[in-house]
PDB file of N, H, CA, C and O in Angstrom:
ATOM      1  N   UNK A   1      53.707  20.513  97.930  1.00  0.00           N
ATOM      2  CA  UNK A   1      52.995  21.599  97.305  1.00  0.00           C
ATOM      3  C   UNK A   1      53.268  21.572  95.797  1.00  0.00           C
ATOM      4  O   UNK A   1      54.377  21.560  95.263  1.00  0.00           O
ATOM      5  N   UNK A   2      51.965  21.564  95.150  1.00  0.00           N
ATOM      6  H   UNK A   2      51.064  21.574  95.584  1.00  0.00           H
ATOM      7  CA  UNK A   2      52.697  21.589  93.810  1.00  0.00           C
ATOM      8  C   UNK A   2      53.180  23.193  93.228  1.00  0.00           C
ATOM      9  O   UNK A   2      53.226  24.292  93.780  1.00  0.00           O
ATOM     10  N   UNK A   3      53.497  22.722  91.864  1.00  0.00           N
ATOM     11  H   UNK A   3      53.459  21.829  91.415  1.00  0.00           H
ATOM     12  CA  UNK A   3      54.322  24.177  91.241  1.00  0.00           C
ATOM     13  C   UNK A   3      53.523  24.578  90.506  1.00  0.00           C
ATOM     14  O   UNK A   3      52.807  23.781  89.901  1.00  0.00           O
ATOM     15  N   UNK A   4      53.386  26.104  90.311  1.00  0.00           N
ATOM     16  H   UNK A   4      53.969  26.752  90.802  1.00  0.00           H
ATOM     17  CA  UNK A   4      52.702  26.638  89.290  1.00  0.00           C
ATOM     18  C   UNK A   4      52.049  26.087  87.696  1.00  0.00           C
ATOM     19  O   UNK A   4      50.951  26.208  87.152  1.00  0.00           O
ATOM     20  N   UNK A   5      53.670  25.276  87.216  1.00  0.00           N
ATOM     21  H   UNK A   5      54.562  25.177  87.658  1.00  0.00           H
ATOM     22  CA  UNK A   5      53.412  24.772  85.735  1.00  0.00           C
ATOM     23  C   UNK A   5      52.980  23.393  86.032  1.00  0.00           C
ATOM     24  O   UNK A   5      53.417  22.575  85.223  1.00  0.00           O
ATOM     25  N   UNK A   6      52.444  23.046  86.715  1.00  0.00           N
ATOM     26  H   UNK A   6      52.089  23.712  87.372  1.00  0.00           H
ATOM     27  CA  UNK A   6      52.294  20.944  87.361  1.00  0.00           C
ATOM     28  C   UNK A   6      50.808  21.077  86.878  1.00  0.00           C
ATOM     29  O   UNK A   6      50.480  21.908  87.725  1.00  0.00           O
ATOM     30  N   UNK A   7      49.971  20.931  86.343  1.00  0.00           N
ATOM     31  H   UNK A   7      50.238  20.256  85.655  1.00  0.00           H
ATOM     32  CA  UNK A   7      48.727  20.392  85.420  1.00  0.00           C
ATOM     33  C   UNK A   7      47.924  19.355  86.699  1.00  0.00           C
ATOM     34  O   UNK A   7      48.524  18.422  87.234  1.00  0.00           O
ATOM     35  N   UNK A   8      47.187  19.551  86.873  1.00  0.00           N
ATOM     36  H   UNK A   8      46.700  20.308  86.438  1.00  0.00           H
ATOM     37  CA  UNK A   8      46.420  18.359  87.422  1.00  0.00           C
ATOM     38  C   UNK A   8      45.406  17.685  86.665  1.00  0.00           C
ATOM     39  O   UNK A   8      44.660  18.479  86.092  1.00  0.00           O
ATOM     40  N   UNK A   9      45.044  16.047  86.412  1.00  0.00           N
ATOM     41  H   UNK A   9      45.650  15.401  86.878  1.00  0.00           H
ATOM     42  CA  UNK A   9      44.641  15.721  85.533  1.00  0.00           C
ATOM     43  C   UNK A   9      43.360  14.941  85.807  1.00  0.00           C
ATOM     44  O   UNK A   9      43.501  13.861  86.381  1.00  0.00           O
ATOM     45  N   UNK A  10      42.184  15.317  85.493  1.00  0.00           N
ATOM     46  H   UNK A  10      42.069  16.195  85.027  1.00  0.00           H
ATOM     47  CA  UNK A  10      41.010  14.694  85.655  1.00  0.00           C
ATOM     48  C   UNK A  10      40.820  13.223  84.853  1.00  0.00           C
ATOM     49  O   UNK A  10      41.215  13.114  83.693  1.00  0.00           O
ATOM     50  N   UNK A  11      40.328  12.356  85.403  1.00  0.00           N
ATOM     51  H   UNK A  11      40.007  12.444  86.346  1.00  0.00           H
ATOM     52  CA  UNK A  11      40.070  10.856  85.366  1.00  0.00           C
ATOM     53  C   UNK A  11      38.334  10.972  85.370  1.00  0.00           C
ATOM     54  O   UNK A  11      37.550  11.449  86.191  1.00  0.00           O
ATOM     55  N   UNK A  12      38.202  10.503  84.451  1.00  0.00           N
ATOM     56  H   UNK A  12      38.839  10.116  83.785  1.00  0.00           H
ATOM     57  CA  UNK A  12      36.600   9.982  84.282  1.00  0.00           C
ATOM     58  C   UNK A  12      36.417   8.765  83.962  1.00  0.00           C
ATOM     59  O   UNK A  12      36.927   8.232  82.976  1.00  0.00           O
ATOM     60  N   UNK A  13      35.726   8.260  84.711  1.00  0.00           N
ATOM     61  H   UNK A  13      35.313   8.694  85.512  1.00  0.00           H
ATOM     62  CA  UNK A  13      35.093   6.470  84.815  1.00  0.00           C
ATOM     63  C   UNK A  13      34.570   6.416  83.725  1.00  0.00           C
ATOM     64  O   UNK A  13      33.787   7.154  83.127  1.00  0.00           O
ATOM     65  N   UNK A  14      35.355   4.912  83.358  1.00  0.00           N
ATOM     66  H   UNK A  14      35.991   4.313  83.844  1.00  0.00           H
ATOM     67  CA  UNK A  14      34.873   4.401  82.357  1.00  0.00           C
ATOM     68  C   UNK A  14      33.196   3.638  82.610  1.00  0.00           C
ATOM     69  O   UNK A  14      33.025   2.820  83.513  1.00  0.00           O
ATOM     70  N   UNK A  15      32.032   4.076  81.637  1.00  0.00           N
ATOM     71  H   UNK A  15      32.172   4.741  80.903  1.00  0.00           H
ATOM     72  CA  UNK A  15      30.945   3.664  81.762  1.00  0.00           C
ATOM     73  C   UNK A  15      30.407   2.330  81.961  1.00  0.00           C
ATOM     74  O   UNK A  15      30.738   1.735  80.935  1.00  0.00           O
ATOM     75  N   UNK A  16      29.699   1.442  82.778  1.00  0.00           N
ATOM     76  H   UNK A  16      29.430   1.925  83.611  1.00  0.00           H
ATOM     77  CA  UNK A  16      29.689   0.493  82.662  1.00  0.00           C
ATOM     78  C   UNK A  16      28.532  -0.130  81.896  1.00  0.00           C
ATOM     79  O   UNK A  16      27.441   0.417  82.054  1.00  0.00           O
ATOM     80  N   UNK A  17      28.584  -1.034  81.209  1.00  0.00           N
ATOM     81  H   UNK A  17      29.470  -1.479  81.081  1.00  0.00           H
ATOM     82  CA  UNK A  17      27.441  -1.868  80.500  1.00  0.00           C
ATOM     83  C   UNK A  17      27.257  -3.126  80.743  1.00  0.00           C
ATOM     84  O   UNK A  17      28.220  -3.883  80.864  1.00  0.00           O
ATOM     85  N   UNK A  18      26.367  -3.420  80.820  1.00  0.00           N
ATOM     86  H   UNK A  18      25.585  -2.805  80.722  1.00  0.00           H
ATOM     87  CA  UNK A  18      25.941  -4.880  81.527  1.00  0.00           C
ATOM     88  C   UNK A  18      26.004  -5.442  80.324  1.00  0.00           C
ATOM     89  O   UNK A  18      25.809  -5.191  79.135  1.00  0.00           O
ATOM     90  N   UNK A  19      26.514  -6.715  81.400  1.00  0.00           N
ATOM     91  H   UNK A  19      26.673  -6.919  82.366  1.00  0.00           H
ATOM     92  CA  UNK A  19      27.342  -8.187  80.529  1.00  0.00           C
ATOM     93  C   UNK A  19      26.692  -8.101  78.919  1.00  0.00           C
ATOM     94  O   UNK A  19      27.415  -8.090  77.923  1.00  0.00           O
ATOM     95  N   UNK A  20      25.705  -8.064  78.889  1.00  0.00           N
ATOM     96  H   UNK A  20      25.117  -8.073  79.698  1.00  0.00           H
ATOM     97  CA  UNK A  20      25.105  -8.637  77.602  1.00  0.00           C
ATOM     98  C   UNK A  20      25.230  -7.677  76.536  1.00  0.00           C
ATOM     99  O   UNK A  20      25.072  -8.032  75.369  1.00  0.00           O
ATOM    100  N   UNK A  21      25.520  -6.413  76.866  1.00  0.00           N
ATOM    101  H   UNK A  21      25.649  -6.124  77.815  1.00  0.00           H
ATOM    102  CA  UNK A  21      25.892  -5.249  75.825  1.00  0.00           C
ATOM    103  C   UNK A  21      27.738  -5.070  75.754  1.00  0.00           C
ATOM    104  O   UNK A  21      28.338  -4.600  74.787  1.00  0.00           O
ATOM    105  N   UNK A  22      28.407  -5.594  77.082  1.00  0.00           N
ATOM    106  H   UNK A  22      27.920  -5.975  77.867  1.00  0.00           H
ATOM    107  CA  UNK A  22      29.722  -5.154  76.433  1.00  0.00           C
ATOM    108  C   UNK A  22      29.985  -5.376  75.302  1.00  0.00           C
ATOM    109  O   UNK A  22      29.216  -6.193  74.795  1.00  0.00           O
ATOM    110  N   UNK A  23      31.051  -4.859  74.408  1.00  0.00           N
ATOM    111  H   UNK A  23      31.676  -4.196  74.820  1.00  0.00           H
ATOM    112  CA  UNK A  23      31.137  -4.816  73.537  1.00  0.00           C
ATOM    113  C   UNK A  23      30.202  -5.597  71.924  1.00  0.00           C
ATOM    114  O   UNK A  23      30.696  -6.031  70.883  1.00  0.00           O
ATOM    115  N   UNK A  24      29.084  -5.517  72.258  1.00  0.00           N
ATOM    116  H   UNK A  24      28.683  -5.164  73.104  1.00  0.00           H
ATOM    117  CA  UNK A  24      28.115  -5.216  71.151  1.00  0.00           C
ATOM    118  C   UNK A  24      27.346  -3.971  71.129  1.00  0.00           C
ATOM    119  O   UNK A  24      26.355  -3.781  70.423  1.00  0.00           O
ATOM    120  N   UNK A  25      28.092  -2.771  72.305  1.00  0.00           N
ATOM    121  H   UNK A  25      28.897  -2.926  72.879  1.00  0.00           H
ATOM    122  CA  UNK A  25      27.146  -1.827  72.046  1.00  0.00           C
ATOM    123  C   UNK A  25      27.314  -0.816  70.673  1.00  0.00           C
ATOM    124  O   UNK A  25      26.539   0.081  70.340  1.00  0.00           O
ATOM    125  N   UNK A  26      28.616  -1.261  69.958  1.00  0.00           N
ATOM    126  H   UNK A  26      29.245  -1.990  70.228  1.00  0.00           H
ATOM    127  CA  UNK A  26      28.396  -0.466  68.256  1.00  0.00           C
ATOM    128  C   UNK A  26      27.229  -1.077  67.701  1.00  0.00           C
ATOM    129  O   UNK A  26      26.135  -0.578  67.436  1.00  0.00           O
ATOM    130  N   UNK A  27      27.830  -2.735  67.515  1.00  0.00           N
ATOM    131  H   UNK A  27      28.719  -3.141  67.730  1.00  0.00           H
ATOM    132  CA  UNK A  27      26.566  -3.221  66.470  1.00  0.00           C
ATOM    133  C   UNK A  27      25.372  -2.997  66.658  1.00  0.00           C
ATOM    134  O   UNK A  27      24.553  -2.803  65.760  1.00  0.00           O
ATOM    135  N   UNK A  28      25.140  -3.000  67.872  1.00  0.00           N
ATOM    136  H   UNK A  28      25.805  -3.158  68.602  1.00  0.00           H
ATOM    137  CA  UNK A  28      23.385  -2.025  67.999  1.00  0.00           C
ATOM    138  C   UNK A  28      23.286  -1.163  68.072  1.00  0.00           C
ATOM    139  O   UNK A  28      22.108  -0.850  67.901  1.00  0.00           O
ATOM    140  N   UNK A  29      24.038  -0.196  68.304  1.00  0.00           N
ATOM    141  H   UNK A  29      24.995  -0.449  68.444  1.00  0.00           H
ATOM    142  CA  UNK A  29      23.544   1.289  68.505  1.00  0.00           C
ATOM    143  C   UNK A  29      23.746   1.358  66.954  1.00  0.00           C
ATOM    144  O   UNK A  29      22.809   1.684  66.225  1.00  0.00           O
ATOM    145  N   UNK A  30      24.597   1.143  66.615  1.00  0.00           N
ATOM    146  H   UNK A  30      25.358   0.878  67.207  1.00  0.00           H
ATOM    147  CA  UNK A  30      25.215   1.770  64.887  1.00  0.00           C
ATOM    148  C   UNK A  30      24.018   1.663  64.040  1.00  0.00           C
ATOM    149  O   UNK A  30      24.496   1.693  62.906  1.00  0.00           O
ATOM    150  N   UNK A  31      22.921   1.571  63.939  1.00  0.00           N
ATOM    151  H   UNK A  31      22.532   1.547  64.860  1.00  0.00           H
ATOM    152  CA  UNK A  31      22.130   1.570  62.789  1.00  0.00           C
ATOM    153  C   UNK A  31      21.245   2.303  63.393  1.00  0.00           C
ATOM    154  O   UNK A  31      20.437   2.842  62.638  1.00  0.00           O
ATOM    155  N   UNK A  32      21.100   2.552  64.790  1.00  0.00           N
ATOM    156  H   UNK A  32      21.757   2.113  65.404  1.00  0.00           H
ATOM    157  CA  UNK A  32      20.111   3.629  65.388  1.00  0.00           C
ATOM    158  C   UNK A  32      21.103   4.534  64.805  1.00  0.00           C
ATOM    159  O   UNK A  32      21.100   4.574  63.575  1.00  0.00           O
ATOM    160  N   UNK A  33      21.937   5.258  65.411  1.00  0.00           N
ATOM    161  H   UNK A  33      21.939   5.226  66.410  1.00  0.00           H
ATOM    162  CA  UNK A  33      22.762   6.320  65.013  1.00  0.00           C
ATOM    163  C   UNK A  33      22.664   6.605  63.537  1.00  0.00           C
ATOM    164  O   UNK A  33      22.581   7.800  63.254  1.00  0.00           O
ATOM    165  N   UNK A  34      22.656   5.588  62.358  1.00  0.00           N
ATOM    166  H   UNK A  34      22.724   4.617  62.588  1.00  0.00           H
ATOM    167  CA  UNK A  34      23.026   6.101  61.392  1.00  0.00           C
ATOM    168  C   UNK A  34      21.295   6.724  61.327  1.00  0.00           C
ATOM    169  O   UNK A  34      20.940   7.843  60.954  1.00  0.00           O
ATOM    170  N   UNK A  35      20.582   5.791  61.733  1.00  0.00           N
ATOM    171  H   UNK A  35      20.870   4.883  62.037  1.00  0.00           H
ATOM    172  CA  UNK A  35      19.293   6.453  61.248  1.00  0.00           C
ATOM    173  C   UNK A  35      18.673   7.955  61.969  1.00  0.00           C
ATOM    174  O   UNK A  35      17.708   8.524  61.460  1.00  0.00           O
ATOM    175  N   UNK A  36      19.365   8.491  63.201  1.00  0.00           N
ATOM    176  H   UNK A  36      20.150   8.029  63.615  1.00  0.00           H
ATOM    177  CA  UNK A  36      19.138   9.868  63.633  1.00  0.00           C
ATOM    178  C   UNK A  36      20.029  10.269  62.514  1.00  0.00           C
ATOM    179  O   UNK A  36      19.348  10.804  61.640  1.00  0.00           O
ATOM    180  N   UNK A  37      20.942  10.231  62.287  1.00  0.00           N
ATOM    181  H   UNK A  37      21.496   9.797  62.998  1.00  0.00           H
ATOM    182  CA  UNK A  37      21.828  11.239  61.373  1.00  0.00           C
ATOM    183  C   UNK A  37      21.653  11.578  60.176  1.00  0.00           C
ATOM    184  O   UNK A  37      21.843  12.752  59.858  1.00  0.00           O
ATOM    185  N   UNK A  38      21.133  10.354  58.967  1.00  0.00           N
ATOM    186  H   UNK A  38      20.978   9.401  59.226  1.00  0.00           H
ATOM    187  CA  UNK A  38      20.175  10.106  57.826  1.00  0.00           C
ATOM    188  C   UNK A  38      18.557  11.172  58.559  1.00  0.00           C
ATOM    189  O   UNK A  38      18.274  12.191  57.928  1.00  0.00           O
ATOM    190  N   UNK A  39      18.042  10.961  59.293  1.00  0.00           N
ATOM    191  H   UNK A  39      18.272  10.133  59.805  1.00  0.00           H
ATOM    192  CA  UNK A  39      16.992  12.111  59.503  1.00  0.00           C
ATOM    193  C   UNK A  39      17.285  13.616  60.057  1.00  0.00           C
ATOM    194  O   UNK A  39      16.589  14.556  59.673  1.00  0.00           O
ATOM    195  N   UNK A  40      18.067  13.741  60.732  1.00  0.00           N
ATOM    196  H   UNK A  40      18.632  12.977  61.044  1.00  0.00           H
ATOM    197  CA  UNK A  40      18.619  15.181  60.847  1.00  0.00           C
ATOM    198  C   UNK A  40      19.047  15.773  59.768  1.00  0.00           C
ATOM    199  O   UNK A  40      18.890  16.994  59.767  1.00  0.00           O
ATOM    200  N   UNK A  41      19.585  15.263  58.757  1.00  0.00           N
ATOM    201  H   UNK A  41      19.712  14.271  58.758  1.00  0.00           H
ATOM    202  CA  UNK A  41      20.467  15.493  57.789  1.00  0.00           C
ATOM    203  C   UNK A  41      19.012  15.905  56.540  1.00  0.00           C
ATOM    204  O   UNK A  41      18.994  16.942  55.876  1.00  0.00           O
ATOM    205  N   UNK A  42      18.272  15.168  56.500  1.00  0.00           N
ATOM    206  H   UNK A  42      18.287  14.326  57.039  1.00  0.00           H
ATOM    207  CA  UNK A  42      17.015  15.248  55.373  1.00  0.00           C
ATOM    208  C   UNK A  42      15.641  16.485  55.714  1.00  0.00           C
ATOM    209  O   UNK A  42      14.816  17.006  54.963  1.00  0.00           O
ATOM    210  N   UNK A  43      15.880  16.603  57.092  1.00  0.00           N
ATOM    211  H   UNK A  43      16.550  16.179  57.702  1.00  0.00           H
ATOM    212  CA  UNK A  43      15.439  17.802  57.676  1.00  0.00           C
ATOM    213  C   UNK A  43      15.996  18.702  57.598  1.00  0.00           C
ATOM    214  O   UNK A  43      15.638  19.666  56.922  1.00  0.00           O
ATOM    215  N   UNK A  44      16.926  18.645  58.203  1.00  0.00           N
ATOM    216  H   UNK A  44      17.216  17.862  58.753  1.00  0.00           H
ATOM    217  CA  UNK A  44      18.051  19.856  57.327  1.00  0.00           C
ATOM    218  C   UNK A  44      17.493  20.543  55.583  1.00  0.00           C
ATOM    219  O   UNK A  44      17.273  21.720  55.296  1.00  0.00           O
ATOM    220  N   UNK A  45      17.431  19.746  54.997  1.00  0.00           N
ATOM    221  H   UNK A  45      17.610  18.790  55.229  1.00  0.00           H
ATOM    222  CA  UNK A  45      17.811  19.785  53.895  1.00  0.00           C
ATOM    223  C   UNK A  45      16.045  19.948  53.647  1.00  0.00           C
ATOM    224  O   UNK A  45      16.017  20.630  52.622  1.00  0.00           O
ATOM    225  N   UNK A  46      14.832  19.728  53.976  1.00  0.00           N
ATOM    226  H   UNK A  46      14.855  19.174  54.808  1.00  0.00           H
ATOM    227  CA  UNK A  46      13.654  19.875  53.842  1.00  0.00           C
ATOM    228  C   UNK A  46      13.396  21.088  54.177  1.00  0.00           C
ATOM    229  O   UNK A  46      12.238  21.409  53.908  1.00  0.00           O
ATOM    230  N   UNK A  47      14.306  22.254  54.880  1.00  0.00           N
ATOM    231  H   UNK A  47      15.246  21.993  55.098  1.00  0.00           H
ATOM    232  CA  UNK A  47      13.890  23.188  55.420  1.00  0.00           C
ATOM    233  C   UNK A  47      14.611  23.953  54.546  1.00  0.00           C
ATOM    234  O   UNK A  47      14.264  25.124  54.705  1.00  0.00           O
ATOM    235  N   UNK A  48      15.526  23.845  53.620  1.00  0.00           N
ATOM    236  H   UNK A  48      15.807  22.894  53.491  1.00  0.00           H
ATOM    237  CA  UNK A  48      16.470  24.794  52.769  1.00  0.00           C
ATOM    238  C   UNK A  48      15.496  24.417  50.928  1.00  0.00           C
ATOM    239  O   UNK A  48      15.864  24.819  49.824  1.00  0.00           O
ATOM    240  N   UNK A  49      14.636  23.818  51.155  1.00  0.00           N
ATOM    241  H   UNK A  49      14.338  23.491  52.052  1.00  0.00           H
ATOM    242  CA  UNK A  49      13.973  23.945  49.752  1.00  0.00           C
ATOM    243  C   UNK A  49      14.082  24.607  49.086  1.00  0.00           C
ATOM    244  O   UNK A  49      15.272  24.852  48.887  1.00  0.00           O
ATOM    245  N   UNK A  50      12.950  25.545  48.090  1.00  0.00           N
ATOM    246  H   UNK A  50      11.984  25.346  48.252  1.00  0.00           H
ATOM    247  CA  UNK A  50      12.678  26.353  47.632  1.00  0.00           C
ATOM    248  C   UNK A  50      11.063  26.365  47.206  1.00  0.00           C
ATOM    249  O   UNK A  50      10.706  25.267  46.779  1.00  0.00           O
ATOM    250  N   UNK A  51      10.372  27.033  47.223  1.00  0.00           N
ATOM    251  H   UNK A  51      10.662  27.925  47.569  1.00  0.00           H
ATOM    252  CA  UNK A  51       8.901  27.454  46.798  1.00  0.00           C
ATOM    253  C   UNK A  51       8.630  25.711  45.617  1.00  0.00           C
ATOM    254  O   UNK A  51       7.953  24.683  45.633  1.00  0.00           O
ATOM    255  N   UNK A  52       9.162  26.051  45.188  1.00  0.00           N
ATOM    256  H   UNK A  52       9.711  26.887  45.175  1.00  0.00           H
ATOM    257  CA  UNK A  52       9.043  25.774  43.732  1.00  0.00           C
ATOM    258  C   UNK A  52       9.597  23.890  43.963  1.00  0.00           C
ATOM    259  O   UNK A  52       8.915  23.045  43.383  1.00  0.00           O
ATOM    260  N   UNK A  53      10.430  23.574  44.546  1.00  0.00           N
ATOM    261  H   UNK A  53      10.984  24.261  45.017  1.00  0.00           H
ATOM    262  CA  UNK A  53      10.805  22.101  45.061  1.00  0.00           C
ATOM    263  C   UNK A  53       9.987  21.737  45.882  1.00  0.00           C
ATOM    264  O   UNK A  53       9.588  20.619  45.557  1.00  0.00           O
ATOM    265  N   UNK A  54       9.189  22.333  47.415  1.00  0.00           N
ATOM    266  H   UNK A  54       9.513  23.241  47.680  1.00  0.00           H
ATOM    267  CA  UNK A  54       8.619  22.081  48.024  1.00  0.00           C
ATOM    268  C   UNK A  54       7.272  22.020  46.897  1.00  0.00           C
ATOM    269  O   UNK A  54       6.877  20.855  46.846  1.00  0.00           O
ATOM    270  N   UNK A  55       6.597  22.783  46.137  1.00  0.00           N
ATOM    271  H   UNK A  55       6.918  23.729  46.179  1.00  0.00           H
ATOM    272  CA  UNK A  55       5.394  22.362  45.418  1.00  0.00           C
ATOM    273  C   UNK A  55       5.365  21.086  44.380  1.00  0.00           C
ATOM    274  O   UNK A  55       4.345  20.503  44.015  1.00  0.00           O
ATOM    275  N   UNK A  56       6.853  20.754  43.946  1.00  0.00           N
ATOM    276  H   UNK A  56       7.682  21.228  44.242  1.00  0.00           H
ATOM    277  CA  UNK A  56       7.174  19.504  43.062  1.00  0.00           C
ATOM    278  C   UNK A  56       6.715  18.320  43.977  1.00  0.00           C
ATOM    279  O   UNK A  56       5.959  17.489  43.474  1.00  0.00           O
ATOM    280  N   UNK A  57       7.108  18.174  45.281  1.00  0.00           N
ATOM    281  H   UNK A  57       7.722  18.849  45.689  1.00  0.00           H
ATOM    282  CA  UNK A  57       6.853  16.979  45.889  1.00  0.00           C
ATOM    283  C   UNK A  57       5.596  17.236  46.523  1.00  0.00           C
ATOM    284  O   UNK A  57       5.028  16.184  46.818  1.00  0.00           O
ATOM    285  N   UNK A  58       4.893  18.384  46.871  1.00  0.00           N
ATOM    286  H   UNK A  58       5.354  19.239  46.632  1.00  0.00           H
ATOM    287  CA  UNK A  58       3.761  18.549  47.206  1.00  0.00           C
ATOM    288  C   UNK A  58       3.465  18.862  48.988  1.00  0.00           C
ATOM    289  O   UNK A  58       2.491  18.562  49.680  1.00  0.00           O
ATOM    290  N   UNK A  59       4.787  19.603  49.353  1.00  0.00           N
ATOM    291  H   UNK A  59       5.578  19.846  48.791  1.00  0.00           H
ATOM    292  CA  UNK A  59       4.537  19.548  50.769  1.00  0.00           C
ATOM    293  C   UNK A  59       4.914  21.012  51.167  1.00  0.00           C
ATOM    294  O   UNK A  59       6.040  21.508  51.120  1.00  0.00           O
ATOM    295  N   UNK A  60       3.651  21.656  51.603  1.00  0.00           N
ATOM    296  H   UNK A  60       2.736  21.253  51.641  1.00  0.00           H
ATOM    297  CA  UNK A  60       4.177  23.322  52.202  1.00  0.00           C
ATOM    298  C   UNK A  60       4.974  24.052  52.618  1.00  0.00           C
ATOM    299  O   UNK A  60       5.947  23.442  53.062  1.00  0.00           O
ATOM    300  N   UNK A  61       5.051  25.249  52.706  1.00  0.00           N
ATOM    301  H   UNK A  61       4.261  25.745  52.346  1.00  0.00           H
ATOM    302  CA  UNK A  61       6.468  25.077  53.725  1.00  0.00           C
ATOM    303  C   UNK A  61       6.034  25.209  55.309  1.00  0.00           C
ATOM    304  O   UNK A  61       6.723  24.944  56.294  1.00  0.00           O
ATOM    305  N   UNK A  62       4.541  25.751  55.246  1.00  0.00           N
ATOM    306  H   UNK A  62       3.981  25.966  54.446  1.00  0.00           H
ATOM    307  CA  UNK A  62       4.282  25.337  56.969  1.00  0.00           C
ATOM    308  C   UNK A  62       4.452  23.436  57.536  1.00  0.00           C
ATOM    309  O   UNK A  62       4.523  22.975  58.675  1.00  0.00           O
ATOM    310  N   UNK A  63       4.465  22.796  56.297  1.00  0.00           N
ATOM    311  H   UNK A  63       4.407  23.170  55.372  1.00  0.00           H
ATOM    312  CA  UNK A  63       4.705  21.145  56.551  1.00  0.00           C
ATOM    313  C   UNK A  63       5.924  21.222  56.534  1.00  0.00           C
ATOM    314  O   UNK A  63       6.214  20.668  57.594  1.00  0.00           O
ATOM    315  N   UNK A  64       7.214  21.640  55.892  1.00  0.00           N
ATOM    316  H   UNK A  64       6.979  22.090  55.030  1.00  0.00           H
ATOM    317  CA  UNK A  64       8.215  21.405  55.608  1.00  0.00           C
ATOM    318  C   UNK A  64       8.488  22.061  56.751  1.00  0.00           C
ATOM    319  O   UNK A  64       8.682  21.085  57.475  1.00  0.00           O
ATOM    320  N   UNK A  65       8.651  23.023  57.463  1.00  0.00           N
ATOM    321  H   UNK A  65       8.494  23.816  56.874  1.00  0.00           H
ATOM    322  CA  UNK A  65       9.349  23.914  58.524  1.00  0.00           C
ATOM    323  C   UNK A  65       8.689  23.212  60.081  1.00  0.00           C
ATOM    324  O   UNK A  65       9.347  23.190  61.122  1.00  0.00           O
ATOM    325  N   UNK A  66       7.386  22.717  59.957  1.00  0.00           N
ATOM    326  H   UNK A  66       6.852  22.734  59.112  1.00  0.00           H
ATOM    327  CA  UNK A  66       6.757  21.713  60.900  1.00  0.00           C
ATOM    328  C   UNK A  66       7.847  20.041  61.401  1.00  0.00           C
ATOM    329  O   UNK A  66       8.145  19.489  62.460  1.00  0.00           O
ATOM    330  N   UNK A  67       8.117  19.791  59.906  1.00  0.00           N
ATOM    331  H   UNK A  67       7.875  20.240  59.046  1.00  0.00           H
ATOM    332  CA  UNK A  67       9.279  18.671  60.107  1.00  0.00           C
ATOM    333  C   UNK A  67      10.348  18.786  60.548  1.00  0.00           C
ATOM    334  O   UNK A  67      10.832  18.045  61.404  1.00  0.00           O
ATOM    335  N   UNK A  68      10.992  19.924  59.929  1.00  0.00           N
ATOM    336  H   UNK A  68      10.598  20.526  59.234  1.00  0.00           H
ATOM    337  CA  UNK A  68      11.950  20.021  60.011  1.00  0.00           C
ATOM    338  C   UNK A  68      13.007  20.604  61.622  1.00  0.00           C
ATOM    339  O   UNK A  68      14.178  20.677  61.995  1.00  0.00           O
ATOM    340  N   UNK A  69      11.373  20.941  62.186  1.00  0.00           N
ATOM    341  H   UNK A  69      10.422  20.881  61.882  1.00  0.00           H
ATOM    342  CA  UNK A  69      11.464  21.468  63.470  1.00  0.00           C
ATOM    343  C   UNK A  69      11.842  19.998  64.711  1.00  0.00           C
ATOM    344  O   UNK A  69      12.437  20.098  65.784  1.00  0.00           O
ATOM    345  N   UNK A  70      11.259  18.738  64.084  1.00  0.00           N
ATOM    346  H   UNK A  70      10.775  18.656  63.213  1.00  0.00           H
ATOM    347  CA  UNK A  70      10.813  17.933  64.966  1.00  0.00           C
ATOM    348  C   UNK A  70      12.744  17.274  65.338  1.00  0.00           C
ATOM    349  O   UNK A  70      13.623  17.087  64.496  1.00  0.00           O
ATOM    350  N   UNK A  71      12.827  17.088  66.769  1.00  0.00           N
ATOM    351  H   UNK A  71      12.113  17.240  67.453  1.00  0.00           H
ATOM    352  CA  UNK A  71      13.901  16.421  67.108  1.00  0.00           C
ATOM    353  C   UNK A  71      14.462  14.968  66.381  1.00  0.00           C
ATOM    354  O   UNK A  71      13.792  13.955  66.179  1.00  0.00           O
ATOM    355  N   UNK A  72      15.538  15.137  66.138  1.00  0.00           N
ATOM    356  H   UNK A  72      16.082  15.959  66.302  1.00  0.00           H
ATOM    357  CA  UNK A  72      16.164  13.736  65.376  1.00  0.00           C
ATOM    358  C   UNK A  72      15.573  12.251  65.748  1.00  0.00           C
ATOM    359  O   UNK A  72      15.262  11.407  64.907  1.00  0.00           O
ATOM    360  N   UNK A  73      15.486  12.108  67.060  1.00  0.00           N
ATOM    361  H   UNK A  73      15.738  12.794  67.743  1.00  0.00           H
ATOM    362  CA  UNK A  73      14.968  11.242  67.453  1.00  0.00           C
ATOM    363  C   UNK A  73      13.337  10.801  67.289  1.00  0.00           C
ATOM    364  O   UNK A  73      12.931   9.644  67.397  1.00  0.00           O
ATOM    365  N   UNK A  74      12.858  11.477  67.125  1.00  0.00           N
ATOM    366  H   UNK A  74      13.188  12.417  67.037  1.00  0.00           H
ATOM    367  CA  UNK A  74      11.354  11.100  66.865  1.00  0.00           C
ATOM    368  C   UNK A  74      11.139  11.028  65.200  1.00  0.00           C
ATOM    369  O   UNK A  74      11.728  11.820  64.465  1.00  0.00           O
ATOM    370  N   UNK A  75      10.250  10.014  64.692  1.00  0.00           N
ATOM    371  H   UNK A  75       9.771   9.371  65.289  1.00  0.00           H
ATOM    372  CA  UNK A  75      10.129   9.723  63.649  1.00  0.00           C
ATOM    373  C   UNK A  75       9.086  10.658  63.469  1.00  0.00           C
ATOM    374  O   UNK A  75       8.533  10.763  62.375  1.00  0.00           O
TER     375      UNK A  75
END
């Protein structure tokens, strides 16, 4: 029986990747990744404009708040 203070410790399987991705799955994923994060990050930042920045580059804010809405993953 265990004791009150004894912790029991969960184990989660390590994921498997077929032969041809073990360990190259940084070098490929890594430039997808940087490129969701580089677009989340510019959306971000497309939606904190101002009147006056959004009319410099020429894009509304119903366009700017339209983008900025769209999931990282989709271009």
């Amino acid at each position: 029986m265990k004791q009150e203070n004894e912790m029991s410790t969960l184990t989660m399987a390590q994921p498997v990747l077929p032969p041809a991705l073990d360990g190259r799955w940084a070098t490929l994923m890594g430039p997808q990744l940087h490129l969701w994060w580089q677009r989340a990050r510019q959306r971000r930042q497309l939606a904190e404009l101002s009147e006056r920045q959004l009319d410099d580059i020429g894009v509304t804010r119903e366009q700017a708040l339209a983008e900025a809405a769209k999931p990282f993953w989709k271009p």
